[in-house]
C-alpha positions as CSV (number, residue, x, y, z in Angstrom):
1,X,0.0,0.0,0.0
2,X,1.7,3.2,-1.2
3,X,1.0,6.3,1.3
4,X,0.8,9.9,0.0
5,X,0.4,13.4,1.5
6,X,0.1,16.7,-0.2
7,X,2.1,19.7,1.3
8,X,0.2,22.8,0.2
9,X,3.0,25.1,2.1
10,X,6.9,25.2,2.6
11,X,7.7,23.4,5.4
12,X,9.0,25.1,8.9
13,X,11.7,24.7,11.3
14,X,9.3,25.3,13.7
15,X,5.7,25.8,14.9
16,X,5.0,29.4,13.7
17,X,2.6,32.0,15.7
18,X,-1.3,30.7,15.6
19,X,-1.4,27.8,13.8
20,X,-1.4,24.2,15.0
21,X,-1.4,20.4,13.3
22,X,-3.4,17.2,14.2
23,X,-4.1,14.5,12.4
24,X,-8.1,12.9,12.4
25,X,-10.5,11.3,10.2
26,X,-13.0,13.2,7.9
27,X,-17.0,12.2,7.6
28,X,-18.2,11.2,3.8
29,X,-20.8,13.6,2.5
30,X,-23.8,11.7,4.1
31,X,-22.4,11.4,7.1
32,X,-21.6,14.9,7.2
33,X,-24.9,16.1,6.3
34,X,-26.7,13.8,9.0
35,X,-24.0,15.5,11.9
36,X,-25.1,18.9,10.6
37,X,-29.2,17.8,10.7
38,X,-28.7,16.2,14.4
39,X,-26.6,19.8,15.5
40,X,-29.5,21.8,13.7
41,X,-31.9,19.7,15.8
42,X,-30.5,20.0,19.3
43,X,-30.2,23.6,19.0
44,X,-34.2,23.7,18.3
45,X,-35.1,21.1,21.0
46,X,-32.2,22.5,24.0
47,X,-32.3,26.3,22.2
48,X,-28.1,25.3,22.0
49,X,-26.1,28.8,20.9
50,X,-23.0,29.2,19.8
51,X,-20.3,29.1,16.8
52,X,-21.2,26.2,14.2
53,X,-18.2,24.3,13.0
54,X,-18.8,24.6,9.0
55,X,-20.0,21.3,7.3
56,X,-16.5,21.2,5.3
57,X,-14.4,21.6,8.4
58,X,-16.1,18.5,10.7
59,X,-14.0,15.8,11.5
60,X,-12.7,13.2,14.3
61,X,-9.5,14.1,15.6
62,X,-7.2,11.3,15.9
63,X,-4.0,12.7,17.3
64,X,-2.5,16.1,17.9
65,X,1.1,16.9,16.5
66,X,3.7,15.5,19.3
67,X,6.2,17.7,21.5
68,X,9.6,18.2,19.7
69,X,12.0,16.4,21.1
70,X,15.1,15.0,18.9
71,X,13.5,16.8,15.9
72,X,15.8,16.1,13.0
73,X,14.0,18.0,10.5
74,X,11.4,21.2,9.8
75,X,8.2,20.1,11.6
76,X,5.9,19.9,8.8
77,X,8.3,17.6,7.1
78,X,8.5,15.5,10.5
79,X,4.9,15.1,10.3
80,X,4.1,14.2,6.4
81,X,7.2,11.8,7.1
82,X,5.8,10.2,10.5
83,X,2.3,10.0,8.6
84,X,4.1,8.1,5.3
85,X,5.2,5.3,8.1
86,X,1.8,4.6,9.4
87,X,0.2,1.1,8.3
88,X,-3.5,0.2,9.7
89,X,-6.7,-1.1,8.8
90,X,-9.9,1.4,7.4
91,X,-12.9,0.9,9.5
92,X,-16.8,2.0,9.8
93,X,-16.7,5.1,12.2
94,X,-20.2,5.4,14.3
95,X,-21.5,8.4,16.4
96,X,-24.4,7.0,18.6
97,X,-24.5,10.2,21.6
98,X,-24.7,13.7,21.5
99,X,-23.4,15.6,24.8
100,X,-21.9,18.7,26.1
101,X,-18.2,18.8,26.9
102,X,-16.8,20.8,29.8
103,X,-15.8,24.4,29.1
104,X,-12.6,25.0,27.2
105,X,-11.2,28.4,27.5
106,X,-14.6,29.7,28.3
107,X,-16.9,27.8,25.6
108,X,-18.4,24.7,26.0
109,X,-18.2,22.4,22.7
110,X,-21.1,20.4,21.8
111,X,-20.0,17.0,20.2
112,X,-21.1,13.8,19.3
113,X,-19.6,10.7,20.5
114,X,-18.5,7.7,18.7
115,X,-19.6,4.5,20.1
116,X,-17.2,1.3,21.4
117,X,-15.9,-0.5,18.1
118,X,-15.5,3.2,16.7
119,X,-12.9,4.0,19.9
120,X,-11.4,0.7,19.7
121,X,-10.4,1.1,16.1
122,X,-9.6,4.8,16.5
123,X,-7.4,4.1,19.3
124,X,-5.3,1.9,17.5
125,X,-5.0,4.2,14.7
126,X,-4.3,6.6,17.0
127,X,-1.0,4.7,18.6
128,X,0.0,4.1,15.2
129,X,0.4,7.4,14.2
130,X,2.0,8.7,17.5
131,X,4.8,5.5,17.2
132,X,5.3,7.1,13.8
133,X,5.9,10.5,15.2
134,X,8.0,9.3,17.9
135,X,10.1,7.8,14.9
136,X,10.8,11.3,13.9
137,X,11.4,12.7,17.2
138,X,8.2,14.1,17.9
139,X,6.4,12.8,21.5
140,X,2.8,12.1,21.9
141,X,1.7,11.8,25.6
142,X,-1.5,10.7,27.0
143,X,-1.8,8.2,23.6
144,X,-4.5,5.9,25.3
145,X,-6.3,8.8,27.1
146,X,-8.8,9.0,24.1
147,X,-12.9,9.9,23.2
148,X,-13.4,10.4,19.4
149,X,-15.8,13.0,19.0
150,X,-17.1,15.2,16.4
151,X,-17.6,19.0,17.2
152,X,-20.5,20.9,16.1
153,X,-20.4,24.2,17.7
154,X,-18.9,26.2,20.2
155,X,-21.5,28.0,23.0
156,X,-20.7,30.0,25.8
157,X,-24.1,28.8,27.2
158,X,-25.0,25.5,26.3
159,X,-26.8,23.3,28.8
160,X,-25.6,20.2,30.0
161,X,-26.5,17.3,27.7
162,X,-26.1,13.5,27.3
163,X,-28.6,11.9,25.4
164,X,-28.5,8.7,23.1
165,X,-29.0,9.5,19.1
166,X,-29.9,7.4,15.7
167,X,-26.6,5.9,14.8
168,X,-24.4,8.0,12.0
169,X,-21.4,5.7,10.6
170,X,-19.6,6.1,7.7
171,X,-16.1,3.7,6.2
172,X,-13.1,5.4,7.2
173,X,-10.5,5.2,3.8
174,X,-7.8,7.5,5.0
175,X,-6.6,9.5,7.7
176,X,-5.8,13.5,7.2
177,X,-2.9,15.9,8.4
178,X,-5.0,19.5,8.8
179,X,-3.1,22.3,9.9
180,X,-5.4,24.9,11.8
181,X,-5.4,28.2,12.5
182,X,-6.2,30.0,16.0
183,X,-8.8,32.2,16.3
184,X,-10.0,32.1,12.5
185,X,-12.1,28.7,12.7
186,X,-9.8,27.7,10.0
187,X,-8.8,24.2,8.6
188,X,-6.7,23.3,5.5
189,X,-5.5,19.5,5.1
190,X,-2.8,19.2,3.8
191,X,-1.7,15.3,3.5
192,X,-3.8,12.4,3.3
193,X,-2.9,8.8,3.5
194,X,-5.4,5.8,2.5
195,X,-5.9,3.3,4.8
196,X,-5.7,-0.5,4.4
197,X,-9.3,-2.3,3.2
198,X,-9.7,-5.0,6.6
199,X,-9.8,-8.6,5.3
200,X,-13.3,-10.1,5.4
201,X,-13.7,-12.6,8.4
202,X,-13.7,-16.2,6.9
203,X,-17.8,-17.3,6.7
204,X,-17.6,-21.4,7.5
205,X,-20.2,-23.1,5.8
206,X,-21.0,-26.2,8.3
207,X,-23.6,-27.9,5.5
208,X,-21.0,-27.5,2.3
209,X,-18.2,-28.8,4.8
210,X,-20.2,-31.8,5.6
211,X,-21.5,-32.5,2.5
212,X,-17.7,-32.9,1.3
213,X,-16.8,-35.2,3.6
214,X,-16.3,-38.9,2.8
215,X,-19.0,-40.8,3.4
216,X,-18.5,-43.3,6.8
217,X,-19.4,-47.2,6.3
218,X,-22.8,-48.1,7.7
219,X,-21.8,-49.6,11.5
220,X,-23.4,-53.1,11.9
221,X,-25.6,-53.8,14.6
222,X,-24.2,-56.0,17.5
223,X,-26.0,-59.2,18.0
């Protein structure tokens, strides 16, 4: 499986002034218009305020860009290079809750949470990608301290809410690189790297496998 990434800028020595890098997953277009119709609901039904995240910028983030330490090259490079080692399996990523997170620097993000075999799978691809970083001398902590969630909005006054939803899942190809930009509500991706297709688990058909057996000599009754 060949990797690629796209670098839409030249790359830095450092992390300049207001912008950051993480790496996540993107919804497909269904997926990503359900997420917007469930946000546009709760803020009807719990009167939820606050900044929207725009349909094109939703995602679940996988991993933020690791502490330098041993850096042997400009950091974007580092990162596009730590990406192009990363080998794991696609999966089906589901959101099956909505609920309000705890406030971050004054605004409390509204999300929606993906369910069990979602974590499990992200967490994985998680790991992966901060082993890959470590590689290049960038240091993830708190790997396996982990909920995948999407954000909708921002709100200085939402509620608190935890409440179940209709499931939203979509397959999960590729992971991104998205570099993001403080205070402008601003993504751009700028690498993406396909994931591998998971092999099918092996179906056992009991009837076929006994119908190609050999067939046993009759036993003889004892007199």
């Amino acid at each position: 499986m060949e990797m690629q990434a796209i670098s839409t800028s030249p790359s830095q020595s450092e992390l300049a002034p207001g912008i950051n890098y993480f790496f996540a997953v993107m919804p497909d277009d269904i997926a990503r218009s359900e997420i917007v119709a469930v946000g546009e609901r709760f803020r009807k039904s719990h009167r939820v305020s606050g900044s929207s995240v725009g349909i094109d910028s939703l995602h679940l983030s996988l991993c933020p860009m690791g502490k330098p330490e041993r850096q042997r090259q400009p950091l974007e490079s580092a990162l596009l290079a730590a990406a192009g080692e990363v080998r794991a399996n696609g999966f089906v990523a589901s959101l099956d809750s909505a609920m309000r997170f705890s406030a971050r620097d004054g605004q409390f993000p509204f999300v929606l949470c993906a369910d069990t075999a979602t974590t499990e799978s992200a967490l994985q691809l998680r790991k992966a990608i901060a082993a890959a970083q470590s590689h290049v001398g960038l240091q993830v902590s708190g790997v396996s301290s982990f909920l995948p969630h999407v954000t909708l909005l921002q709100g200085h006054a939402v509620d608190a809410i935890e409440e179940s939803i209709a499931s939203i899942h979509w397959h999960v190809h590729e992971f991104v690189l998205i570099r993001s930009f403080f205070g402008q509500s601003k993504n751009e991706v700028i690498g993406r790297w396909p994931l591998a297709i998971a092999p099918e688990p092996e179906v056992h058909d009991l009837l076929a496998e006994m119908a190609s057996m050999p067939e046993l000599p009759d036993l003889l009754d004892e007199e």
